[in-house]
N, C-alpha and C positions, 0 to 999 in steps of 0.2 A: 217350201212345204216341210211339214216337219219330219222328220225319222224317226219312225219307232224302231227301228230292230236297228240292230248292229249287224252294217252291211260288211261283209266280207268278203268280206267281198275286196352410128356419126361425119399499065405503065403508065406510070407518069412521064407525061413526055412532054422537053422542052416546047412554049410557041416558038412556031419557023418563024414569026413574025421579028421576034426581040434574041435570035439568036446571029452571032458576028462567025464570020468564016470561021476562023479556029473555033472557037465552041461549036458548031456546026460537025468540022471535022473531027472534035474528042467527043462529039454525041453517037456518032459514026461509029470511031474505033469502039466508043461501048457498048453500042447496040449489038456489034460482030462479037466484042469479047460475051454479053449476055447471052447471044444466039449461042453461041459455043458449049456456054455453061449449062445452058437448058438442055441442049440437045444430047452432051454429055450425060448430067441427069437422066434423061428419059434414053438412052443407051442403059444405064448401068439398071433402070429400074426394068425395062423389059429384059437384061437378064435375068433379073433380080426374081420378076413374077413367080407367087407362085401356080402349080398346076392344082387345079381344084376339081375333084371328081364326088359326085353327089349317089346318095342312093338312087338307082334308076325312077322314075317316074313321079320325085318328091323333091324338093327345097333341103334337103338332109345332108348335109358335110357328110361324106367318105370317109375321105383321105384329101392330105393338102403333102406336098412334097415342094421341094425347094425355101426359098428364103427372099424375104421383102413384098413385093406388091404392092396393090394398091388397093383402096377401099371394098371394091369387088372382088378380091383373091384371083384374080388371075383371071387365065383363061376354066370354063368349066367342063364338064362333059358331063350334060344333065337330056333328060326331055322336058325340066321343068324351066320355070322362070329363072334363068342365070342371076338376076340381082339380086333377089331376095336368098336368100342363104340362111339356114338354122342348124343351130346344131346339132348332137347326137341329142335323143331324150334320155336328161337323167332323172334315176328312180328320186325322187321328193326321199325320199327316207329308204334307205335299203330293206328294210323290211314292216312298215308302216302299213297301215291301211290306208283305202281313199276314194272320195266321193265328191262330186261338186266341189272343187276348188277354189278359194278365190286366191287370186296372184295379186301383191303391190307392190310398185316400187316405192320408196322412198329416194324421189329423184331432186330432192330442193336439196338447194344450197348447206350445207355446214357454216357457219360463218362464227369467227370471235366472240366473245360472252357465255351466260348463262346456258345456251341451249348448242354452245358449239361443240361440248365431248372432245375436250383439248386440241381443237385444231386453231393452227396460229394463223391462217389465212384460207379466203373462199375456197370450200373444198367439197365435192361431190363424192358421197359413199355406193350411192346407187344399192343398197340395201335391197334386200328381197326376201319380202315374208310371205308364207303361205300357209291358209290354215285350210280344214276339212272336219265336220262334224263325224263322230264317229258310229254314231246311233244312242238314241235314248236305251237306260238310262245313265249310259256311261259319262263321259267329254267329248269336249270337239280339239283335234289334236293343232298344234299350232308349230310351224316351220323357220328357219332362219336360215338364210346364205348370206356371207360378206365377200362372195368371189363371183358376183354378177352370176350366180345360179348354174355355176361347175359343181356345186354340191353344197348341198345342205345339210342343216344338222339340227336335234329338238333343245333346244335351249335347256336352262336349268331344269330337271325334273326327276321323279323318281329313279333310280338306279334300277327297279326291275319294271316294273309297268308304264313309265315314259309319260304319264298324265302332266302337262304342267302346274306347278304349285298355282295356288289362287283361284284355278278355274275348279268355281263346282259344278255340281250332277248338270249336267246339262245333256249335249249330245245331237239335240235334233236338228239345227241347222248353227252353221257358223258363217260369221261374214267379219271383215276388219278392213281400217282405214287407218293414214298415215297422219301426223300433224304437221303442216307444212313449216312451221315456224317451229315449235319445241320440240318435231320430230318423234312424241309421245304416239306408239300404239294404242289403238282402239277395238281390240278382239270382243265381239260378243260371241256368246251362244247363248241356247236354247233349252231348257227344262219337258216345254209343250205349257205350263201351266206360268212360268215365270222366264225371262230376259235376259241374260245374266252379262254385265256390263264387264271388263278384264280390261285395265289399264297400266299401262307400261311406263315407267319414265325412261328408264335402262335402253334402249333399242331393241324391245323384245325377249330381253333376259330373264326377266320378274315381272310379274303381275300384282297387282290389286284385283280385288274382285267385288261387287256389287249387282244384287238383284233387283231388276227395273220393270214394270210393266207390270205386275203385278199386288206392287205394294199396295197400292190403292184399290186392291181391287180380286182378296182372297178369290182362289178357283178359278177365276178366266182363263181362255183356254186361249194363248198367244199363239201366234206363227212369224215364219219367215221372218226376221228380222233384218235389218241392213242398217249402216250407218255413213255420216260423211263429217268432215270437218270444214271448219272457216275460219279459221287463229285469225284473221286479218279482219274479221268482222268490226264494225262501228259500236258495236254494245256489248263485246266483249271477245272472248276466244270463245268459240261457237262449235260445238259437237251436235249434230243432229244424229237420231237412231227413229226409226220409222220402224212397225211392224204393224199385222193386221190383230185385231180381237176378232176372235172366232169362237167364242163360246158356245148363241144357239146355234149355228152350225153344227158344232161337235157335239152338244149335249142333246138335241133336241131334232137335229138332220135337218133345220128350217129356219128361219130366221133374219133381219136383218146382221150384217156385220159394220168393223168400222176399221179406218186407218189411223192408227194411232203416232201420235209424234212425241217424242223424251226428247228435251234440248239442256245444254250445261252451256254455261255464259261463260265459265269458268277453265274450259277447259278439262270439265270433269274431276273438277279440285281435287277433294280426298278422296272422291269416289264414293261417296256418300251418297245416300237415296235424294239429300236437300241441294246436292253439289246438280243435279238433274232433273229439278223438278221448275227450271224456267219455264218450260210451256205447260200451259192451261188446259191441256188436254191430258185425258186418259181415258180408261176404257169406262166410265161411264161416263162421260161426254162422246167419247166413239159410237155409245151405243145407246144410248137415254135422248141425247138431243134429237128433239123435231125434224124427219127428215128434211134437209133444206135444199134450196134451189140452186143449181150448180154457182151462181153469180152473186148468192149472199156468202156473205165474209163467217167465218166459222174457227172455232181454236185448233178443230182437228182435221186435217189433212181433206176428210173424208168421213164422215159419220152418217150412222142409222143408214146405213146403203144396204138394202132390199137383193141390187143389181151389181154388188162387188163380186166380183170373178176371183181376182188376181195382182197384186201389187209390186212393183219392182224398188229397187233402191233409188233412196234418197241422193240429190245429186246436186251441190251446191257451185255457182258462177263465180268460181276466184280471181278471175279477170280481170285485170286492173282497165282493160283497153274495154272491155264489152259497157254496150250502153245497159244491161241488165247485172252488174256487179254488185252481189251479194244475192240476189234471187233463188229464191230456194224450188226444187221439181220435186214431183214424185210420179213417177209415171204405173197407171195401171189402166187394169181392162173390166170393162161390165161387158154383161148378159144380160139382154132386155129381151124376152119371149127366145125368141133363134135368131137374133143379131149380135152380132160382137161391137165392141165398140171403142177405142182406146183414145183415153185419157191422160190428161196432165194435171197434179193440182201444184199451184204457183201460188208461195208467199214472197211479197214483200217487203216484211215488216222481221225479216230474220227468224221465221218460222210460229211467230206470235198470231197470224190468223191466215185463213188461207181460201183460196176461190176456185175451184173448178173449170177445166178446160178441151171441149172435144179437142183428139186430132183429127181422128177417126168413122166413120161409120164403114166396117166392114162387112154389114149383113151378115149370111149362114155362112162365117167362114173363121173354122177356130183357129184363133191367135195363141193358145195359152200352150206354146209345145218348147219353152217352158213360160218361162217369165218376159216380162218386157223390160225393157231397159234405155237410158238415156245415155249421153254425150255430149259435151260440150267443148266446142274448139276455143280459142284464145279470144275468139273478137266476140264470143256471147252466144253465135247459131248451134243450134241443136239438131241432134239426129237421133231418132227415136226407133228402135229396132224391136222386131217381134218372127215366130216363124210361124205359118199361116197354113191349114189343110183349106184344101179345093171343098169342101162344104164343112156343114155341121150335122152332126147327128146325133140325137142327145140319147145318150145310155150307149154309145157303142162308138168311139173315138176309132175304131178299127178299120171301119167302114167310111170315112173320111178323106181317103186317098191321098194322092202325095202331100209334102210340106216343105215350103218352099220359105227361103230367108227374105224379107223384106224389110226396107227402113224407107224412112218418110224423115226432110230435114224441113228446117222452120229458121226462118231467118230475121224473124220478127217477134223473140222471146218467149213462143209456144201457144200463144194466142190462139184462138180458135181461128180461120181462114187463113193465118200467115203457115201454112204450111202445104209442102210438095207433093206432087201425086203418091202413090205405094209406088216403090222402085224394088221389085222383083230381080236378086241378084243369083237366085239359082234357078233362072226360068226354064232353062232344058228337062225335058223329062224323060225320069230312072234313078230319081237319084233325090231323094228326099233328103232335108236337110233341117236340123234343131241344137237349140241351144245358142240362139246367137249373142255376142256381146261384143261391143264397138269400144275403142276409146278415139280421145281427137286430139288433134297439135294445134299446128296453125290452122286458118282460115280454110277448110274445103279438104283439109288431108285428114281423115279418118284411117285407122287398122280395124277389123272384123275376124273374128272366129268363129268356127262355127264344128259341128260335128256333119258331115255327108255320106250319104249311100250309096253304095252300086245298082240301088233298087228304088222304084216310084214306090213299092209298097208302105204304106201309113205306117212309120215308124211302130204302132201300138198293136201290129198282128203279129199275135201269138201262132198260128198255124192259121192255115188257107186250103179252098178247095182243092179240085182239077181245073174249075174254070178261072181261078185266081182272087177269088173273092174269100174276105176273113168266113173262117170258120170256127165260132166260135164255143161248137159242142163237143172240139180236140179236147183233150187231154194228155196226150202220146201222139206219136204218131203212130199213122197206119194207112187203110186206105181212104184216100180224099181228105187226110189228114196232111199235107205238106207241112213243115216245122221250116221257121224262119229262116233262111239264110243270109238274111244280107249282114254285108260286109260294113265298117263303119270307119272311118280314119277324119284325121284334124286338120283342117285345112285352114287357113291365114288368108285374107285378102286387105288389099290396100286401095287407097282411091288422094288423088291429088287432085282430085278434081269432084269431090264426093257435092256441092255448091249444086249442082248439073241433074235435072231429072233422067238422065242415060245412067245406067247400070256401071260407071265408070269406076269399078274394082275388077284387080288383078290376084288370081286368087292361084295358091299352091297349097299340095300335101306338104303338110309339116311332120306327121308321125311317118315314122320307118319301116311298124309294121301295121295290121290292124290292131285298134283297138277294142272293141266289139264285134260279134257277132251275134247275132239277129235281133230279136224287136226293140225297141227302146220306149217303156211305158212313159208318158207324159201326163200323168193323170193323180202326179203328186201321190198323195195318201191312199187314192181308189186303186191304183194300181196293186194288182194280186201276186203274190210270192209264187216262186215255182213253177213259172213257165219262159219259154225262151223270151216273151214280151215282158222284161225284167224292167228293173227301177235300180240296175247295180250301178248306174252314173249318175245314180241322183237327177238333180234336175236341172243344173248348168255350169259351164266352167268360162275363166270370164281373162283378160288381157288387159296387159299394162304397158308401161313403155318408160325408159329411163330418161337420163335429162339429155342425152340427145338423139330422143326418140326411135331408140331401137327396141323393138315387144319383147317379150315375155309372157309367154303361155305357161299354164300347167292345166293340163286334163286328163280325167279317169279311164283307166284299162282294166276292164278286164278277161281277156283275151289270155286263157290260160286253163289250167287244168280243173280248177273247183269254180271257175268264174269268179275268182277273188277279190276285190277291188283295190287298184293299187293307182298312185300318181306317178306321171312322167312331168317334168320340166323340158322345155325350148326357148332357146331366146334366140333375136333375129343378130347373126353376126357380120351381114352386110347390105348392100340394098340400100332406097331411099327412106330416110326420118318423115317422120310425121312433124318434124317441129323445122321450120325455114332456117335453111343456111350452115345444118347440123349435117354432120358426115357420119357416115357408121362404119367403121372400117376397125372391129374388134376379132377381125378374120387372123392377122398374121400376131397378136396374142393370145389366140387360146391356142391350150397347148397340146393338141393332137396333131401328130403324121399319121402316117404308115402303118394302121393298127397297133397304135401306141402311142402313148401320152407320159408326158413328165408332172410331176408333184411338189407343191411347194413345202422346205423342210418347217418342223417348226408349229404344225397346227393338227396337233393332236389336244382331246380333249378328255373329260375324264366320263364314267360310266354316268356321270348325272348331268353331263352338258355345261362343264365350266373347264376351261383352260388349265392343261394340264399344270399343274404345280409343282408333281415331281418329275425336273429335269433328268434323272439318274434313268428314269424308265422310259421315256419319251420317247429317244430313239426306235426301243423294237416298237414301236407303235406307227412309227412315222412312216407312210409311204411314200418315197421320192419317183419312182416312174413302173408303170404298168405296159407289158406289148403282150400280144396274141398269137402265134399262129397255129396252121393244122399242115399237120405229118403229109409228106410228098407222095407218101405212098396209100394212105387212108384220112380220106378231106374229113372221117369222123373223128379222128386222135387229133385231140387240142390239146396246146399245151402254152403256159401262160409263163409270164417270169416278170418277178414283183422285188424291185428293190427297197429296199426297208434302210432305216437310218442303224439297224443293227438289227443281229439274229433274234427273231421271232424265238419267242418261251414264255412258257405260262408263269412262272417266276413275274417276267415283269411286266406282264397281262393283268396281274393279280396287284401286283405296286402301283400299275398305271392309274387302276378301275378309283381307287381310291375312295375305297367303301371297304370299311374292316370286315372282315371274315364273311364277305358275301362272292365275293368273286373267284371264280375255282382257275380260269385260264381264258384261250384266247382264241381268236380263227383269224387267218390271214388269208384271202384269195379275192374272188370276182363273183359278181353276179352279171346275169346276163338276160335277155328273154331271146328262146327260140323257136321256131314251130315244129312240133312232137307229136305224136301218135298218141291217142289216150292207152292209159294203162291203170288195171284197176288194181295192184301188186303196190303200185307206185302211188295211189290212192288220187287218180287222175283221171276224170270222167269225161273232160273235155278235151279236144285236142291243144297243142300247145300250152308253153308253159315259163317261169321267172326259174331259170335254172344256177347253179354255184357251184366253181371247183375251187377247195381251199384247204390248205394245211391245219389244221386243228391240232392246240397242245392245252389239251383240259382233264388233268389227274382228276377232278372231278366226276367226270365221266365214265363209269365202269364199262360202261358198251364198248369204250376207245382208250382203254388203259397206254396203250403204245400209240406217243404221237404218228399223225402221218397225215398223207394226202387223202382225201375226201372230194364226190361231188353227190349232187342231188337237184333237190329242188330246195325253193324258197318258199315253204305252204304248209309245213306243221302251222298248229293255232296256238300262241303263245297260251300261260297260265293266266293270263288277264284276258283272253277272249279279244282284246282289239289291235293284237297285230302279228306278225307273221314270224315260222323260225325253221332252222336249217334241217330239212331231212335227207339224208345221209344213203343214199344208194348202194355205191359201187365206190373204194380202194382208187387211190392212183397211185402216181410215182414221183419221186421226190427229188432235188438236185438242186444245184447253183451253187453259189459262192461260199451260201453263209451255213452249210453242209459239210462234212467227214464222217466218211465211211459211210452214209448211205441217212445219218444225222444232223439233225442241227447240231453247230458247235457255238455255245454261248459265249466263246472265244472266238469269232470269226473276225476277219478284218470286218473291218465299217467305213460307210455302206455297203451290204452286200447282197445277192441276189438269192431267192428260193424260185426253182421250177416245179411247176407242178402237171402235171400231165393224166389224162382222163378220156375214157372212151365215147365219146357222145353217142352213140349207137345203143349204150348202155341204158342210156336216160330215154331215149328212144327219140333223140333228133335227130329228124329228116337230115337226110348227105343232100349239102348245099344249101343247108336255111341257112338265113341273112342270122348272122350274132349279135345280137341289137344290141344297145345300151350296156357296153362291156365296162363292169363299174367298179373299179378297184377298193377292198375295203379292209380296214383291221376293226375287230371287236371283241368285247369285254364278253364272257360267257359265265353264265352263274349257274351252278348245278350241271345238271346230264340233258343228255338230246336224248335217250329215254323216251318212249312213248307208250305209255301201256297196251296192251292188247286191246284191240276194238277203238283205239282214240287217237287222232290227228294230234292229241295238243299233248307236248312232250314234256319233261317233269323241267327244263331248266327254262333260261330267259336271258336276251343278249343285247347288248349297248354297244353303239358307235363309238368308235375311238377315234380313224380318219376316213377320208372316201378319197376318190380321185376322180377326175372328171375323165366320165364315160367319152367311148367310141364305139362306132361299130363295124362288122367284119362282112365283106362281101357276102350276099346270096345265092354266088354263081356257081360258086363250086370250086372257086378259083384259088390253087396251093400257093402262099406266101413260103416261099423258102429263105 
């Protein structure tokens, strides 16, 4: 759906037959000397194990102590699923917006030649991009990690507003895919009236950009778009982008609509409107042709439908083994009178015509909370997922009661009759559930995310009775007005067995803290601003999985003080793959203990997202390791200690940024999320909030002429409106290595350490919140943190220099001394 506003939101043994006494007895001595060497082995590796403590009640890495182990880390101490394991969530961007995520990996092969990016033998990047639209009529912002998603950063782009070069106005929805052979990105976004296509050769560094969907077809009123890839295709390298025309709809509230299909044979050559115009369809064949019968052959996906509801992403069969390789999907849903009904349309001919497919008839029971989506495993079967309220009620989604995750698989290439009953995977009820999206490995192992509640109530109530029913005459609360409360967190399930009409998924909390509180609107564009029944997560966040099938989540938070919207990344770092014979065992390399993580030197960048250049500044930029704790005597005094490759100063803040006379200094500290008491001083209406303690050296700055420690929050509104900046509370206190007299000394030995120290009582965190996502960062500061009287958005504007991969600190209350 599209966004108008800018939301802010891994023996062979001799035959005894043909063996002679002596070889018999030297097969002996070796079997004793291998027993020996094994058993030795598995001695050294249970000392070795490490201890692994998780956030109570969730799949969330703690803390890990000791050294070695095995694929699972050790022994746990969880109430969750001990093999599944994720780690801390880090913030997508330290101070980014974020809405509807899509996550991918780019998990294919690197190999020798034109598309290998100088690698001299088969080599896996496991890349990870992630984009978010930001709201019409801005952009949709676009993400890069090359450390399997311990931190990211915005690739090349403006030094003060962060927009990527090539993408134009767009904003209202974003989606991207990978090329499996040239490894080329495929970013679009959204205008609302045009498509706009953003291709990469680079690994996401630089774009092209081109408007699609509209060319042919001044004014139309596009939505949702999605795209997939086929480099391997028989007619050529094959980029598919599906979106709907929604014109009468938008212009007229009535109307048929259609599903529109854009294909490049080319690869999306120069990116040119002709590099895209392989297929025969557009929106007036979407919308002009005759409506036709699901079984006649058509150019577009879906055209002249009276009965289109809701369409999901395009999803192409790259399977070398599946008996449907190259088959192209699109899954969506009609509305015929008060029946639901969910749909496949299947080309193929490489998306050159296309036929229509029931999977579905669900009667009065809305599916659309949000989108539908498909999957496909290695041998061709598909699992087609949607989330479902217990009826329908048309004008009032409220009153629809719980909603519940279900998929339906097909093992017969989505055929109408080749598919499995509805397999209801949150059947208990209290606990609604939206947002789902699957991906698949091998044969029958599927992963699923999804968003779930503490509460049966219909994700889309805004306030409710006394007797429990939406009441939809609130506006506040008052009496017989109750205001939403439910609670909302990310939960992962897996299935190895997903083949099976049984509910055969194993599912854990993946986030650390809540991510939402109360209603979550599912009603796309109908949904109204300004009630707790919001649309601040958009409309879905979606899972990927590397090349040996460990996921990768990122989904929206906003659980904070303005209800802001921001991203968290998770990926899974033990547990069983989705792909046969793959191990995942990325536990005893990532690099967190004991409230505390180390950093690799060396990977700092400059304020517009290219690798630093000048080595002379580098160092104070660099951070090599982050730890946490809180005072023995008061659990609300933290105090942090941040080694740097040399003494932080705005001097080589200002060198590093590498933007002439724009950059005034620097900030060096952590961000974090806590749960806080609203404060409206602090300009914090909601409880909890994205909080920061950090050393600040920005002559810049009149309000902080004298470097020092600093905390606050992370929720001024930058001077561009699309992303977030530091405001400044309460004084700390200052120390470490790279310190005299109570100073930085720009002469200090190297590496050396800065402490920073800060009252959290000040900020008004709860004694004993869990310290989430403790995310070590340096950045580039341009102008004054300044905020005028009456205004959240302050006069300057700040750039990532490094991050460090987050942890987070016990809930308990518990003194690390």
């Amino acid at each position: 759906m599209i966004d108008f506003a800018i939301v802010v939101v891994p023996t062979l043994e001799p035959n005894p037959m043909k063996t002679t006494s002596s070889s018999r007895s030297a097969f002996f001595i070796l079997r004793v000397l291998l027993a020996f060497i094994l058993c030795s082995i598995g001695a050294s590796l249970a000392i070795a194990a490490l201890t692994i403590t998780v956030v109570p009640g969730t799949a969330v890495l703690l803390t890990k102590t000791g050294s070695g182990g095995g694929g699972n880390g050790g022994n746990t101490s969880s109430a969750s699923n001990a093999t599944n394991i994720f780690s801390p969530a880090s913030y997508v961007d330290y101070h980014e917006i974020g809405g509807e995520p899509t996550t991918v990996v780019d998990r294919y092969p690197f190999v020798p030649g034109p598309n290998g990016f100088g690698v001299t033998s088969k080599t896996f990047k496991d890349l990870v991009y992630v984009s978010n639209p930001v709201g019409l009529p801005t952009y949709s912002e676009f993400y890069k990690s090359q450390d399997g998603g311990q931190t990211f950063r915005v690739p090349q782009h403006n030094a003060i507003f962060t927009n990527t070069p090539g993408a134009t106005v767009g904003g209202g929805d974003s989606h991207h895919a990978v090329g499996e052979v040239t490894h080329s990105v495929f970013f679009n976004d959204l205008s609302g009236g045009c498509v706009t296509m953003n291709v990469s050769r680079d690994l996401g560094e630089t774009f092209s950009s081109n408007q699609l969907g509209c060319e042919g077809s001044p004014g139309a009123i596009d939505d949702r778009q999605w795209v997939d890839t086929d480099e391997t295709a028989t007619d050529g390298q094959d980029v598919y982008m599906n979106f709907n025309n929604a014109t009468f709809g938008f212009t007229i509230g009535t109307g048929p609509a259609g599903i529109v299909l854009v294909k490049s044979i080319n690869d999306g050559g120069a990116n040119t409107p002709a590099d895209w115009a392989a297929s025969g369809c557009n929106a007036f064949t979407a919308l002009f042709t005759p409506a036709p019968n699901d079984a006649d052959s058509t150019v577009c996906p879906d055209p002249t439908d009276e009965n289109l509801w809701i369409a999901g992403p395009v999803v192409v069969d790259k399977s070398t083994s599946s008996p449907h390789n190259h088959r192209v999907y699109i899954p969506f849903e009609r509305l015929v009178g008060t029946n639901f009904q969910l749909y496949l349309a299947i080309s193929d001919d490489f998306g050159n015509t296309w036929t229509r497919h029931k999977v579905k008839d669900l009667g009065p029971h809305n599916p659309a909370n949000i989108f539908p989506q498909l999957t496909i495993d290695t041998a061709g079967n598909l699992y087609f997922t949607w989330a479902q309220a217990q009826t329908f009620v048309p004008g009032s989604s409220a009153s629809e009661g719980e909603t519940d995750v279900f998929y339906a698989f097909s093992t017969g290439g989505g055929i109408e009759g080749t598919w499995s009953p509805a397999i209801n995977l949150t059947k208990e009820t209290g606990d609604s559930a939206v947002f789902p999206w699957m991906v698949a490995g091998g044969p029958g192992q599927v992963d699923i995310v999804y968003y779930k509640s503490n509460s049966g109530l219909n994700p889309n109530i805004a306030f409710y009775d006394n007797s429990g029913n939406p009441n939809d005459s609130c506006t506040a609360a008052g009496p017989n007005c109750n205001p939403n409360t439910t609670v909302w967190n990310v939960y992962f399930g897996q299935s190895q067995n997903a083949l099976n009409t049984g509910p055969n998924f194993k599912s854990v909390q993946i986030s650390d803290h809540p991510i939402h509180i109360g209603g979550i609107c599912t009603n796309g564009t109908g949904c109204q601003s300004g009630d707790q029944s919001n649309r601040n997560l958009l409309d879905f966040f979606t899972v990927d999985v590397d090349h040996v099938g460990a996921a990768y989540v990122t989904w929206a938070d906003d659980n904070n003080g303005r209800h802001d919207t921001r991203q968290f990344f998770s990926r899974q770092l033990s547990g069983a793959s989705i792909f046969k014979g793959q191990n995942i065992a990325a536990m005893n390399s990532y690099p967190i203990t004991d409230h505390a993580v180390t950093d690799q030197a060396g990977d700092v960048f400059d304020a517009e997202g290219l690798a630093e250049p000048v080595a002379a500044c580098a160092p104070s930029m660099d951070i090599r390791a982050v730890n946490a704790t809180r005072n023995s005597s008061n659990t609300n005094m933290m105090t942090v200690t941040m080694t740097l490759g040399a003494a932080p100063t705005a001097a080589n803040a200002i060198l590093c940024a590498n933007v002439p006379g724009s950059a005034t200094g620097g900030l060096w500290g952590v961000e974090f999320w806590a749960a806080a008491v609203p404060n409206a001083a602090q300009d914090r209406q909601f409880p909890n909030n994205n909080f920061y303690i950090a050393y600040r050296d920005n002559p810049g700055d009149v309000t902080a002429p004298t470097p020092g420690v600093e905390a606050g929050s992370v929720s001024g509104l930058s001077p561009s409106l699309t992303h977030f900046e530091f405001e400044r509370f309460e004084a700390g206190t200052l120390g470490g290595t790279c310190t005299s007299s109570g100073m930085v000394n720009p002469f200090a030995p190297t590496p050396c350490t800065i402490t920073m120290t800060a009252d959290l009582s000040v900020l008004g965190i709860k004694s004993g919140s869990i310290l989430a996502a403790i995310s070590g960062f340096s950045v580039y500061y341009f102008g004054s943190a300044t905020e005028p009287p009456g205004f959240r958005v302050p006069l300057g504007n700040s750039n990532l220099a490094d991050a460090a991969t987050p942890f987070d600190f016990n809930g308990t209350g518990t003194i690390i001394k």
